[in-house]
C-alpha positions as CSV (number, residue, x, y, z in Angstrom):
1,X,44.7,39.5,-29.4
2,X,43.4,37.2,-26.6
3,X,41.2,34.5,-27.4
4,X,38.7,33.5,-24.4
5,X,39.0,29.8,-24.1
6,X,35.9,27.6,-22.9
7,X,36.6,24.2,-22.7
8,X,34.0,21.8,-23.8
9,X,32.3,19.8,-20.6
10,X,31.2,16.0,-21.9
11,X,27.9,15.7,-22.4
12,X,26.7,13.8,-19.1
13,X,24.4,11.2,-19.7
14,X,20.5,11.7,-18.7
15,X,20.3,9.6,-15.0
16,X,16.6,10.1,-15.1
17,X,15.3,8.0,-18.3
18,X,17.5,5.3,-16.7
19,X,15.9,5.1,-13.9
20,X,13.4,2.2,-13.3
21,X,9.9,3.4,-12.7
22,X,8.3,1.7,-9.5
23,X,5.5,-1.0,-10.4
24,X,2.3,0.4,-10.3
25,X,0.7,-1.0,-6.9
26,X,-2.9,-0.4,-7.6
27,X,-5.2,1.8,-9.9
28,X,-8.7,3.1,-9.4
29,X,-10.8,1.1,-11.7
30,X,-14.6,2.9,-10.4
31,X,-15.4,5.1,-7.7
32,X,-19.0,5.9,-7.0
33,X,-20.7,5.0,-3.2
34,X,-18.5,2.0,-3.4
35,X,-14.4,2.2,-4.3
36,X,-13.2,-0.3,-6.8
37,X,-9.7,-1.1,-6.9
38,X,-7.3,-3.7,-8.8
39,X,-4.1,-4.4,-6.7
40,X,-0.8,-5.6,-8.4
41,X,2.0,-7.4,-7.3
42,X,4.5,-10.1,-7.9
43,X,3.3,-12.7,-5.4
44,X,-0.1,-12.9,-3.5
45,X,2.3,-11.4,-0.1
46,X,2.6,-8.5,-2.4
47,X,-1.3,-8.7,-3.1
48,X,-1.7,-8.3,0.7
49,X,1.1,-5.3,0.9
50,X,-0.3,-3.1,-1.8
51,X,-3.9,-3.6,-0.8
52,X,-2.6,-2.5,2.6
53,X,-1.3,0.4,1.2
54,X,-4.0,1.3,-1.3
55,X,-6.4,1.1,2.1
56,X,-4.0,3.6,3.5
57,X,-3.7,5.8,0.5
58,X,-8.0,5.9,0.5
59,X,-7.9,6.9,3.9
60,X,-5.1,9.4,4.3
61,X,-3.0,10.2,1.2
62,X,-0.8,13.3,2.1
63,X,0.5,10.5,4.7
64,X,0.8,7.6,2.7
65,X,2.0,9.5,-0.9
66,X,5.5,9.8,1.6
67,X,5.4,6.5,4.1
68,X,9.4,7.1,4.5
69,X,8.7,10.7,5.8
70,X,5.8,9.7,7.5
71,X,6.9,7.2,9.6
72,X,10.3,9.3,10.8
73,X,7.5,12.4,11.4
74,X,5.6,10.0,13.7
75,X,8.6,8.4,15.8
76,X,9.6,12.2,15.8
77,X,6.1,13.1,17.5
78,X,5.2,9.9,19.0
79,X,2.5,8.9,16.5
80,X,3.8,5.9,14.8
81,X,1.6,2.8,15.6
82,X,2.4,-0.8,15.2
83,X,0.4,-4.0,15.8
84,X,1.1,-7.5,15.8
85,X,-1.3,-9.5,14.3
86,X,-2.4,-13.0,13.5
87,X,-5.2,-14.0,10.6
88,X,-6.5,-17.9,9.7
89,X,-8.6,-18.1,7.0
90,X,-9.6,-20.7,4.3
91,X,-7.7,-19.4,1.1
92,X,-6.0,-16.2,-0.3
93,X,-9.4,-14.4,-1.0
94,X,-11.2,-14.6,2.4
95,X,-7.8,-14.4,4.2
96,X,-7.3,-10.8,2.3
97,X,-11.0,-9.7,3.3
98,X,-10.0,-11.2,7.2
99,X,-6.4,-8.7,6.9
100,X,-8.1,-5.9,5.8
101,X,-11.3,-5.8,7.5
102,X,-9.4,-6.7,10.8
103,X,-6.9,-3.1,10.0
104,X,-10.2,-1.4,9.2
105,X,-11.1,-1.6,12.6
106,X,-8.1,-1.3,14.2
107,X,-7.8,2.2,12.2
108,X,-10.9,3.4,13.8
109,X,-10.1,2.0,17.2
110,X,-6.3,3.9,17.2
111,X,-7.4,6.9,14.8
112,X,-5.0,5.5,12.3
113,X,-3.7,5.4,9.0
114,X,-1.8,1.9,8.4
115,X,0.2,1.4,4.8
116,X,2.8,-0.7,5.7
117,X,3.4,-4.7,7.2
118,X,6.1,-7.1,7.5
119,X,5.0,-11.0,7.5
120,X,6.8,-12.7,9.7
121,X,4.4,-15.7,8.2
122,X,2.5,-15.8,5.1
123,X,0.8,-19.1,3.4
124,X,-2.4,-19.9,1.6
125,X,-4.7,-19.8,5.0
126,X,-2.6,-18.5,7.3
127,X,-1.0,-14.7,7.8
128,X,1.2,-13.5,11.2
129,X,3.1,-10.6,10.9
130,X,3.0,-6.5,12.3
131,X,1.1,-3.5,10.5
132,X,2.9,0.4,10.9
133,X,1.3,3.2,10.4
134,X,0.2,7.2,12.1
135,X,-1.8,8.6,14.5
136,X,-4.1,11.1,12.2
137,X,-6.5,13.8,13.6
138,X,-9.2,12.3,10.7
139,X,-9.6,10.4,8.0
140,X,-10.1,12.1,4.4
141,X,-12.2,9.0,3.3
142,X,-13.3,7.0,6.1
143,X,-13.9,3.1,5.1
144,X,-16.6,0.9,6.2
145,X,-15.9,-2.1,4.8
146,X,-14.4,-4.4,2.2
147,X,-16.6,-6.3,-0.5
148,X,-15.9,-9.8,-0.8
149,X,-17.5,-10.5,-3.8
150,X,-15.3,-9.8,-6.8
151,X,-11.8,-10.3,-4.9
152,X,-10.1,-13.0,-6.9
153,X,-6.6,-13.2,-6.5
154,X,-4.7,-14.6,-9.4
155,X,-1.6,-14.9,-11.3
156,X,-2.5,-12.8,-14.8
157,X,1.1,-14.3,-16.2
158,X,4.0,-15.8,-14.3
159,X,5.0,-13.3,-11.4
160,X,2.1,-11.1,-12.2
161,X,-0.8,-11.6,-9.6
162,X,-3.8,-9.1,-9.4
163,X,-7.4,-8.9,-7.8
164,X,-9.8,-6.5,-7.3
165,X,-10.5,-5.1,-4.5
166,X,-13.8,-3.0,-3.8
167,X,-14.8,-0.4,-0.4
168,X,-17.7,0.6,1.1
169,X,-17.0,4.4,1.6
């Protein structure tokens, strides 16, 4: 009599729930005629990246929901844009209005959706770096404008900065 032998496989461990989650970027806090936003990040630079990218995520998500494909999809068909850019303001609030109200226009003047940057400088009153992004056909949400009046960028605890953010849409 033959006995059908199975061996036993080790349990493998479950790679998934040891994964670390990403930190959240942004959240909708209220979206009526105007879209209110509070943007996360370790640093104010990482203030100014993931308002960037919650601009681009407004505007164009199916884009920005996968920048890495994105961005090889456009060098594959031409439509990846970049633009070097230089910003002077008085402090971290009106130099975040200045950045994004400056890639708010340059979106509608190159039919664009931009959600990433690289800072080649970065202080207080002073930003210099170059914005990426894609050629789009249209915009799903098309942005006006950004308020000024309730960004207040701040450090909530140490290495946790936040600010709202709101858009005329």
């Amino acid at each position: 009599m033959a006995r059908n032998f199975i061996p036993k496989l080790p349990k493998l461990p479950n790679l998934r729930s040891k994964m670390k989650e990403p930190p959240k970027r942004f959240e909708v806090v209220e979206e009526a005629a105007n879209l209110k936003l509070r943007i996360f990040g370790s640093s104010p630079r990482d203030i100014f990246k993931n308002a960037l990218f919650a601009m681009g995520f407004t505007q164009k998500p199916e884009i920005v929901k996968q920048s890495t494909v994105g961005k090889l999809i456009g060098r594959l068909r031409g439509k990846q844009v970049s633009e070097d850019f230089f910003i002077e303001s008085m402090d971290y609030n009106t130099l975040l209005i200045d950045f994004l109200s400056d890639i708010i226009s340059r979106a509608d003047i190159h039919n664009a959706v931009f959600f990433d940057v690289k800072f080649k400088n970065f202080s207080e009153n002073k930003i210099e770096g170059k914005i990426y992004g894609v050629k789009i056909d249209d915009f799903n949400k098309n942005i006006k404008s950004v308020i000024y009046n309730e960004v207040d960028i701040k450090e909530t605890e140490p290495n946790k900065w936040e600010s709202l953010l709101t858009l005329d849409i």
